[in-house]
C-alpha positions as a Python dict, from the first residue, in 0.01 Angstrom:
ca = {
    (1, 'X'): (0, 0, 0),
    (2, 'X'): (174, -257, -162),
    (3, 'X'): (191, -658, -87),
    (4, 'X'): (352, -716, 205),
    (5, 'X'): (565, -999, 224),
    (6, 'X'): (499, -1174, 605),
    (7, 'X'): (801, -1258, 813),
    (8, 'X'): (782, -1546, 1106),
    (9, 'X'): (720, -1261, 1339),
    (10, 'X'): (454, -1053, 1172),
    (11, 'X'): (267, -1439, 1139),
    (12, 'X'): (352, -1481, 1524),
    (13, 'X'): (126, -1156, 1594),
    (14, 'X'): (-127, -1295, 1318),
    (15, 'X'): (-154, -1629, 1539),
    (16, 'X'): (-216, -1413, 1866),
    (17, 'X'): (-500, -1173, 1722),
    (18, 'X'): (-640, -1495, 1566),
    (19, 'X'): (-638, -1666, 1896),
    (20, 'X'): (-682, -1368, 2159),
    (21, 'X'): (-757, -1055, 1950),
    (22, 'X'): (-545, -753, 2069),
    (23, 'X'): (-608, -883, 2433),
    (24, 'X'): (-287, -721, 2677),
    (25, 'X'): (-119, -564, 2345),
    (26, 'X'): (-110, -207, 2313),
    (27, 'X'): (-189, -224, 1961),
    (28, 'X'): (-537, -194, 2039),
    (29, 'X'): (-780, -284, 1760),
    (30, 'X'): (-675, -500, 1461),
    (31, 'X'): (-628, -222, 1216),
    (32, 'X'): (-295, -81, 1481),
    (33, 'X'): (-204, -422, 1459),
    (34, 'X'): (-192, -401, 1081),
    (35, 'X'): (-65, -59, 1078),
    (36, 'X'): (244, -178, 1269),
    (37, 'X'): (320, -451, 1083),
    (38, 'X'): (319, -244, 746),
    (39, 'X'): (-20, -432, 540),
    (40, 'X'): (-355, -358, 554),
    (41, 'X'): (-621, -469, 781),
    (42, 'X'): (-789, -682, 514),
    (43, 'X'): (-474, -828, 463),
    (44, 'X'): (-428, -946, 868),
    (45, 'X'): (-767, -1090, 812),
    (46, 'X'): (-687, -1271, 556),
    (47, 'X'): (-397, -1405, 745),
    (48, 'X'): (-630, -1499, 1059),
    (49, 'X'): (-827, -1696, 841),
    (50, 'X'): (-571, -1877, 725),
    (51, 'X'): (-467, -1949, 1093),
    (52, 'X'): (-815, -2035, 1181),
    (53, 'X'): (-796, -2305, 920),
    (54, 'X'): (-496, -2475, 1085),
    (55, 'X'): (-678, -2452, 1427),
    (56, 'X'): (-969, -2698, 1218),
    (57, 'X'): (-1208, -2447, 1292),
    (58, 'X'): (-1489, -2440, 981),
    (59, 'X'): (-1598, -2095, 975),
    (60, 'X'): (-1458, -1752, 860),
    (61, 'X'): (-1124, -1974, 725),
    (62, 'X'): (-952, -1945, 405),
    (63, 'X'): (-756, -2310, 328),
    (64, 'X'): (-454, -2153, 126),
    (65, 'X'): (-217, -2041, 436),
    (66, 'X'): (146, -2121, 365),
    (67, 'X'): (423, -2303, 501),
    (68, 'X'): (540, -1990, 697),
    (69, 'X'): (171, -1999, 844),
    (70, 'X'): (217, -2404, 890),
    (71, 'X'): (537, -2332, 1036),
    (72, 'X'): (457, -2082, 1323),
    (73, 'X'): (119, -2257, 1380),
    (74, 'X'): (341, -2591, 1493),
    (75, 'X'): (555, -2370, 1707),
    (76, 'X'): (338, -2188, 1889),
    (77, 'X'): (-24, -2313, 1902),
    (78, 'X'): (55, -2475, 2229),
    (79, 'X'): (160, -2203, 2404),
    (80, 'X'): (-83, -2060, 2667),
    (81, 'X'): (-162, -1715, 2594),
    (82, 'X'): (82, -1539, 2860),
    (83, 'X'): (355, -1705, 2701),
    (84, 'X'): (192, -1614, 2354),
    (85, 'X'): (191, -1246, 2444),
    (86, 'X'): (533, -1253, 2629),
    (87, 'X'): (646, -1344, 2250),
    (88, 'X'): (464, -1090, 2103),
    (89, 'X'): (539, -806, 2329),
    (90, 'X'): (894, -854, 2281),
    (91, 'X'): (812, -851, 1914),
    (92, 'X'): (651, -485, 1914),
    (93, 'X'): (883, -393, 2188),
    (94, 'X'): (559, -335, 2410),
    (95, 'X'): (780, -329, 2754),
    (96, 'X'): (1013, -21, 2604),
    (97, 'X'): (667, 171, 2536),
    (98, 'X'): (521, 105, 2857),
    (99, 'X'): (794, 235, 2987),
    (100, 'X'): (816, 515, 2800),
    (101, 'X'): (445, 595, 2884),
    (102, 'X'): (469, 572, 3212),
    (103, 'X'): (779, 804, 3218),
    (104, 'X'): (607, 1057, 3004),
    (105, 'X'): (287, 1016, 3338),
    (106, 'X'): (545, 1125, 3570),
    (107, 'X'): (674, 1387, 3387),
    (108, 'X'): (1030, 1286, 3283),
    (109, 'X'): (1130, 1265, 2915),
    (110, 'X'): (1222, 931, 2814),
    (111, 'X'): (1491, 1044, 2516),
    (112, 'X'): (1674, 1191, 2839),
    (113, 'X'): (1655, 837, 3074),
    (114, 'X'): (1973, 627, 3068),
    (115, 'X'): (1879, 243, 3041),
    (116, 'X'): (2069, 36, 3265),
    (117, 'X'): (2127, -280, 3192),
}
């Protein structure tokens, strides 16, 4: 896999698994996580680190995160986690696949449902 360059909303996600782990996402270990956003798991890790440096913590934390990271950390650090996730979930589209899922439980095909807006 190449490098993957990190938009604001792949760092958003990095800032939630740093904070809450994969918590209420449906990406369900850290390595979906990376999967969906197109790096590697080492890579997200990395990231985290980074994040967990801004946060002042002292362990696990790498001290070279970038202004993206500095960015997005000063945005949303103070949001609780529901508001957090809310962010992220539109980010992965996580209400459109619940949805889906629970379509596909009752039996219907979702390719065949008509959204209404």
């Amino acid at each position: 896999m190449g490098l993957h360059e990190w938009s604001k909303n792949d760092t958003i996600i990095s800032l939630y698994v740093t904070k809450f782990g994969t918590k209420g996402l449906y990406l369900k270990t850290e390595k979906d996580v990376a999967k969906f956003i197109g790096t590697t798991e080492g890579s997200l890790k990395m990231q985290c680190a980074n994040m967990r440096s801004l946060m002042g913590q002292k362990n696990g934390v790498l001290s070279d995160f970038s202004q993206l990271q500095s960015e997005v950390f000063n945005e949303y650090n103070g949001m609780t986690q529901y508001q957090l996730m809310k962010e992220v979930k539109t980010i992965i589209n996580q209400d459109d696949y619940e949805r889906c899922e629970a379509l596909k439980r009752m039996g219907k095909d979702p390719r065949k449902m008509t959204k209404i807006n």
